[in-house]
C-alpha positions in Angstrom: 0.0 0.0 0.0 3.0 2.4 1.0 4.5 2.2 -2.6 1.0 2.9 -4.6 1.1 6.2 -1.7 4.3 6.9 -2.7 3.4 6.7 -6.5 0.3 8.9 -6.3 2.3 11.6 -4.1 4.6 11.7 -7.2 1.7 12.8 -9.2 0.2 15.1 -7.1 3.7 16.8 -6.3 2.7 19.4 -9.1 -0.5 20.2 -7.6 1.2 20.6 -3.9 3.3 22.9 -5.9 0.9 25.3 -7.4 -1.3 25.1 -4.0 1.4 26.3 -1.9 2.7 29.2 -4.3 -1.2 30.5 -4.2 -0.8 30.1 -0.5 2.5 32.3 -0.8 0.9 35.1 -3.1 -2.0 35.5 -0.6 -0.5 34.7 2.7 -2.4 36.4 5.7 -1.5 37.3 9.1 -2.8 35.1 12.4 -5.5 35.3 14.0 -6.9 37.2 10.7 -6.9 34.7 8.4 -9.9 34.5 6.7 -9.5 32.8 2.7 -6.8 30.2 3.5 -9.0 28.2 6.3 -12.2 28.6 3.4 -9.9 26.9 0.8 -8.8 24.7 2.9 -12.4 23.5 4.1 -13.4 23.7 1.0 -10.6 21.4 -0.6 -10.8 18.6 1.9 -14.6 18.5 1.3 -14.7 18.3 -2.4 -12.3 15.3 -1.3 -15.8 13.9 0.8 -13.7 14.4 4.4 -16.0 15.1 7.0 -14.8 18.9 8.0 -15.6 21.4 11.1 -14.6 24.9 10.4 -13.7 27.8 13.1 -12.8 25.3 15.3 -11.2 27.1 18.4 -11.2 30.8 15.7 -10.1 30.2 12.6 -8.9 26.7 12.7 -10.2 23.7 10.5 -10.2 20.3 11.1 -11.0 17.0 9.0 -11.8 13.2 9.2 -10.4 10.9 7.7 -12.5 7.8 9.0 -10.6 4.3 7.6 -12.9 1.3 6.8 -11.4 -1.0 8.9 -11.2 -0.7 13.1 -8.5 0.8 15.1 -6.9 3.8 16.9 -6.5 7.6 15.9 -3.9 9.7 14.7 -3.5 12.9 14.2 -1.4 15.4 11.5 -1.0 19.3 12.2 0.0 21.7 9.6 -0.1 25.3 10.6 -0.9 28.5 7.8 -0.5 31.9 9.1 2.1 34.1 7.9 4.0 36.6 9.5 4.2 40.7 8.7 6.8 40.7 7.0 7.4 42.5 3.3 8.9 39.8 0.8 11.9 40.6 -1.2 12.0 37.3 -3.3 12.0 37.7 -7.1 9.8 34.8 -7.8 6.9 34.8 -9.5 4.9 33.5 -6.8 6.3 36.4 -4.8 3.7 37.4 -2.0 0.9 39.9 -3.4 0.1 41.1 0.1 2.4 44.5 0.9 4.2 43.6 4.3 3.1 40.2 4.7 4.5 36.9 3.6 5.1 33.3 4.3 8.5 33.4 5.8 8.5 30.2 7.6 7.4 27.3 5.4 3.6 27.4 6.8 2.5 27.5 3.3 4.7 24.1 2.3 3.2 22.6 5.4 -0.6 23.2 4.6 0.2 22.0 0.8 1.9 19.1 2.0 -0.8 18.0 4.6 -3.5 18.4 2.3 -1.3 16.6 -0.7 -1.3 13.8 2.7 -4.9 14.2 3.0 -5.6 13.3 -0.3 -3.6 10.3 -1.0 -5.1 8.9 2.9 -8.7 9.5 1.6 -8.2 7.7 -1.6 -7.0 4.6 0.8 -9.5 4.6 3.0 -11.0 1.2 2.4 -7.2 -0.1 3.8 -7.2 2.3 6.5 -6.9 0.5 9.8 -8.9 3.5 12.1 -8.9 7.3 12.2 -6.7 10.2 11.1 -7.2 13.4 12.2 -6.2 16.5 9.8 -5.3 19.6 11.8 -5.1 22.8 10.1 -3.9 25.4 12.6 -4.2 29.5 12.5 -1.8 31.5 14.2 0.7 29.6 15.2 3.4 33.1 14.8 1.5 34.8 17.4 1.1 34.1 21.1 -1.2 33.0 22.3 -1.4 30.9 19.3 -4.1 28.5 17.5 -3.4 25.5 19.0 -4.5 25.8 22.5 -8.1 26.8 21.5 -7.8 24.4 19.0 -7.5 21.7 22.0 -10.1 23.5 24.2 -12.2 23.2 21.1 -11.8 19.5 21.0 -9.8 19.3 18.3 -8.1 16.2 20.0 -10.9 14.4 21.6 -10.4 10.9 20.6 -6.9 11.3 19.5 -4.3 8.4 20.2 -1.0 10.0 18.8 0.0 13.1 16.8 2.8 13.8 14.0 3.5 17.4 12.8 7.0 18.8 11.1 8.6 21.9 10.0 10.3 22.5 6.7 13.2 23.9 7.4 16.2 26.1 5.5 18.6 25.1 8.4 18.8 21.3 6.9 19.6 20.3 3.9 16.6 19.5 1.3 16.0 15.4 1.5 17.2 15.5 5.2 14.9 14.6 8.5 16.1 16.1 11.7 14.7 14.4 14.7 15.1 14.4 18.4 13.4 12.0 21.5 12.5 14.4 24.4 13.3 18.0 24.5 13.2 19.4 21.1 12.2 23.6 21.4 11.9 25.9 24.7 9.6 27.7 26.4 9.6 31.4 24.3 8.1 34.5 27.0 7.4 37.8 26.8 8.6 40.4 28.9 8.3 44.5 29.1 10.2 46.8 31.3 8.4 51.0 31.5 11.2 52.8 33.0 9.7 55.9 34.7 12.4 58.8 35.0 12.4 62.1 34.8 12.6 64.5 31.3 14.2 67.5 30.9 16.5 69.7 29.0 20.0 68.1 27.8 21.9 70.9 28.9 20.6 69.9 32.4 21.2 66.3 33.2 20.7 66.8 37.1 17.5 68.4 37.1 16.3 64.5 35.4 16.1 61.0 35.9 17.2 59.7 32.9 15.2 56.6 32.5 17.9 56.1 28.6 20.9 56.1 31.3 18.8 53.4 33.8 17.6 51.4 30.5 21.0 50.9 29.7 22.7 50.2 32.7 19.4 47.6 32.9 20.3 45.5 30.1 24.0 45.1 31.1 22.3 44.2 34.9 20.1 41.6 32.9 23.1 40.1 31.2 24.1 38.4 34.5 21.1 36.5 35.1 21.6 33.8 32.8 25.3 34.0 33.5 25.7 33.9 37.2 22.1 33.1 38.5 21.4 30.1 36.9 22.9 26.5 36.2 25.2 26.6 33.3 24.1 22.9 32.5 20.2 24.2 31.8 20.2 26.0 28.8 18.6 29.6 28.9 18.4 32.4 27.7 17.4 36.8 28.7 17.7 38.5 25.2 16.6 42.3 25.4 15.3 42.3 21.8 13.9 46.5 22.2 14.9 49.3 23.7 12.9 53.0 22.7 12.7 56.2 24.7 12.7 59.6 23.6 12.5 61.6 20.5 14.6 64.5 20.3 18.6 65.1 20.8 18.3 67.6 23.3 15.9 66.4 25.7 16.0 63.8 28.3 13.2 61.4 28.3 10.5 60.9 30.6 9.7 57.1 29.9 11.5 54.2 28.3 10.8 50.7 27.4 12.5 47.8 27.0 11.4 44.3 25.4 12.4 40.9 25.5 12.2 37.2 25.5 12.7 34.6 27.8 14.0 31.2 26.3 14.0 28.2 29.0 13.2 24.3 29.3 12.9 24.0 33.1 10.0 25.2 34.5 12.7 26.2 37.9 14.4 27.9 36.0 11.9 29.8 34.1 10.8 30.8 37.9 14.1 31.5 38.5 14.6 33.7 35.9 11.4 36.0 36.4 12.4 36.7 40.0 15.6 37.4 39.0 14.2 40.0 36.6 12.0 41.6 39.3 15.1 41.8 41.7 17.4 43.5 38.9 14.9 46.0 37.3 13.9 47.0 41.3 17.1 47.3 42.3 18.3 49.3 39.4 15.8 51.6 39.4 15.7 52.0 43.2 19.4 53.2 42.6 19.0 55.6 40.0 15.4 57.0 41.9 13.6 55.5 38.7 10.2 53.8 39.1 9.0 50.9 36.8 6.4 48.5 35.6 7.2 45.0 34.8 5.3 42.4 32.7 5.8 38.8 32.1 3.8 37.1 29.6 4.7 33.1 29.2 4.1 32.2 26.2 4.7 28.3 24.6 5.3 25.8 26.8 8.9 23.8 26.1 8.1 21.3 23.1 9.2 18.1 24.8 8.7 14.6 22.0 7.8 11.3 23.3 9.9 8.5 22.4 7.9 6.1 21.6 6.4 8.2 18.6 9.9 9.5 17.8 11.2 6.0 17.7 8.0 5.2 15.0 8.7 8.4 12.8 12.6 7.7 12.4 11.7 4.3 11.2 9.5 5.9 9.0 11.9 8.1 7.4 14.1 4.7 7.1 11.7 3.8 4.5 11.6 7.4 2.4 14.7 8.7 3.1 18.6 7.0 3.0 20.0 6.9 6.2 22.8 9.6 5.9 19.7 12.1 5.8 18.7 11.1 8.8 19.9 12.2 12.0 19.6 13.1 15.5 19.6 16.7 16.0 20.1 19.2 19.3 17.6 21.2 21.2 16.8 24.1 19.9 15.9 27.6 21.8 13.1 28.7 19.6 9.1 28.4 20.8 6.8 26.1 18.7 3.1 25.3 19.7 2.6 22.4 18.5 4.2 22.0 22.4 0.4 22.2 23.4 -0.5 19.1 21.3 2.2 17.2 23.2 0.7 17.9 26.7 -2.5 16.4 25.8 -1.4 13.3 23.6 2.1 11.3 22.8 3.2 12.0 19.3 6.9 14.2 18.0 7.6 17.7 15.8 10.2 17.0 13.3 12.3 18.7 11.0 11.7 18.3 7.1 15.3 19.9 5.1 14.2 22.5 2.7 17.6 24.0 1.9 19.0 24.3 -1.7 21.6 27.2 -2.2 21.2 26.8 -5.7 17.8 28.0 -5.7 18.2 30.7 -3.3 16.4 28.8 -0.6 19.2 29.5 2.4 17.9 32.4 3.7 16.6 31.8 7.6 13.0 31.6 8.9 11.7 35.1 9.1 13.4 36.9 6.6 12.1 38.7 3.9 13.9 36.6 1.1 13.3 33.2 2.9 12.5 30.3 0.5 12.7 26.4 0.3 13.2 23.6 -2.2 9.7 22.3 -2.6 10.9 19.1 -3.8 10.9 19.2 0.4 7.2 18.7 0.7 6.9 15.4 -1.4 9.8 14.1 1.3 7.4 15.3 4.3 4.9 13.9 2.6 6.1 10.4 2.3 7.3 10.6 6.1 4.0 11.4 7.2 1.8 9.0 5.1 4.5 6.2 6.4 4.6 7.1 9.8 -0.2 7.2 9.9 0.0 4.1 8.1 3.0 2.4 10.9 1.0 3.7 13.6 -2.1 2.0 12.7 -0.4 -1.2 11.7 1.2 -1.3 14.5 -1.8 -0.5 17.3 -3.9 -2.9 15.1 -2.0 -5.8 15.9 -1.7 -5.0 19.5 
């Protein structure tokens, strides 16, 4: 059954090609996305999958219900884009000013329904249930998946699979890790309240620019001397704005950042640290200030049992010199969510080609991947339904 799936992937490859470049000329923001879900739903019912729309905002999820009995799995592709303006010249450059798929979502929607076809076609071999998750906003804390959940987008759901294409790995590689894969990613805000005033007179003020900046050298420490230097973490002050003209002293400045961890002690760690420096700072300089934490993804931590089934599924579509073991990572993913609720792994699909101009990182205005990288996804994840079910069929 595998090869006729791996034939009729083949064949749709230029279709998952065309749906993800009109996906990438009409890419739109999270929690605003409004024609991808509709052609989405609309797609995987001309298919006859049972689909629920708005599930948990603008999320959409389908059924793929197999003929013969047994458990369910579920696949998560996510389809927001970020606001970003795109500098490729491609002809299937984005049509949207300031926005564009800079992060592969579009090569993940294309690939899952590509997935969803060839699964639906098979049904009558199908041994149970899989579950198609199509997920908005996954860019933008709080992110689609956790109303997706409280929606009940995983009621009845045994295991999950989702991956990321990726310009980091080579196109035709899988990247996979057992256990911790991507950290917690939080929010946080400093308001520095000082005092303005002329230039000429510094000691009539309270500079809150001078405070700011003796701040963020304070904040360096934290990470440094505070915390174990076995636990990965990391304080990254990614803002800093006060003022607007060069002779006056501010009144107010603020500074933003981000808070990578994988330890929930030392995430606690690491917000009372913050409180201690920005109070004591301030108390020196006789500055006052408001500070906000925001937590945002939990750290995405993959089960092994599902991790051990996936890499045997890339043994079967990939050779075994593209497949590899690869470290933790410090960015924030929430497909973390889905991992809380029920076993199943995040992967990494290569969609690097320097040939093509598909090297540029994730976010970046002229980011681009080999697309030959979806039909490799694609196989991985139509192997890895099809092993699951075999495999809890016969238990």
């Amino acid at each position: 059954m595998l090869e006729q799936m791996y034939q009729r992937l083949r064949e749709l490859y230029p279709e998952m090609v065309e749906r993800r470049r009109h996906f990438h000329m009409n890419p739109e923001l999270s929690f605003q996305e409004v024609n991808t879900p509709a052609t989405i739903a609309e797609y995987l019912t001309s298919l006859g999958i049972e689909v629920k729309t708005q599930v948990g905002g603008n999320g959409v999820v389908g059924y793929i219900r197999g003929e013969l009995p047994g458990k369910t799995v579920a696949l998560r592709a996510d389809f927001d884009a970020l606001p970003i303006q795109d500098e490729k010249d491609v002809p299937y450059k984005s049509q949207v000013p300031g926005v564009m798929h800079a992060c592969g979502h579009d090569g993940h929607t294309a690939t899952l329904l590509a997935v969803a076809t060839v699964l639906q076609e098979n049904r009558k071999q199908l041994k149970g249930t899989v579950v198609l998750i199509h997920q908005f906003a996954e860019e933008l804390a709080p992110g689609g998946a956790k109303p997706m959940i409280e929606a009940g987008c995983l009621d009845g759901v045994d295991a999950i699979f989702g991956t990321h294409l990726s310009s980091s790995f080579p196109v035709g590689d899988i990247g996979y890790r057992s256990g911790p894969l991507m950290a917690a990613s939080d929010k946080f805000t400093i308001e520095l309240q000082g005092k303005g005033g002329h230039g000429a007179a510094p000691q009539e003020t309270i500079d809150p620019i001078a405070v700011g900046a003796v701040l963020i050298t304070n904040l360096q420490q934290i990470v440094s001397r505070r915390i174990n230097p076995l636990k990965p973490a990391v304080v990254t002050v990614g803002s800093f704005h006060a003022g607007e003209a060069f002779n006056v002293i501010a009144d107010t400045a603020t500074i933003q950042g981000t808070v990578r961890t994988y330890d929930p002690d030392v995430q606690d760690t690491i917000i009372a640290e913050l409180e201690r420096v920005i109070k004591g700072t301030c108390e020196a300089a006789g500055a006052t200030y408001r500070f906000d934490y925001a937590k945002g993804y939990p750290a995405l931590i993959n089960h092994p049992a599902e991790t051990a089934l996936l890499v045997e599924a890339a043994r079967q579509t990939v050779d075994e010199a593209n497949l590899y073991e690869i470290e933790p990572m410090m960015g924030g993913e929430d497909f973390a969510y889905y991992l809380q609720h029920v076993p199943g792994t995040f992967f990494y699909t290569g969609a690097r080609n320097e040939e093509l101009g598909a090297s540029y990182p994730h976010h970046h205005p002229r980011f681009d991947i080999d697309e030959r990288a979806m039909l490799v996804a694609a196989k991985v994840m139509v192997t890895a339904v099809v092993m699951y079910l075999e495999q809890d069929s016969r238990v």
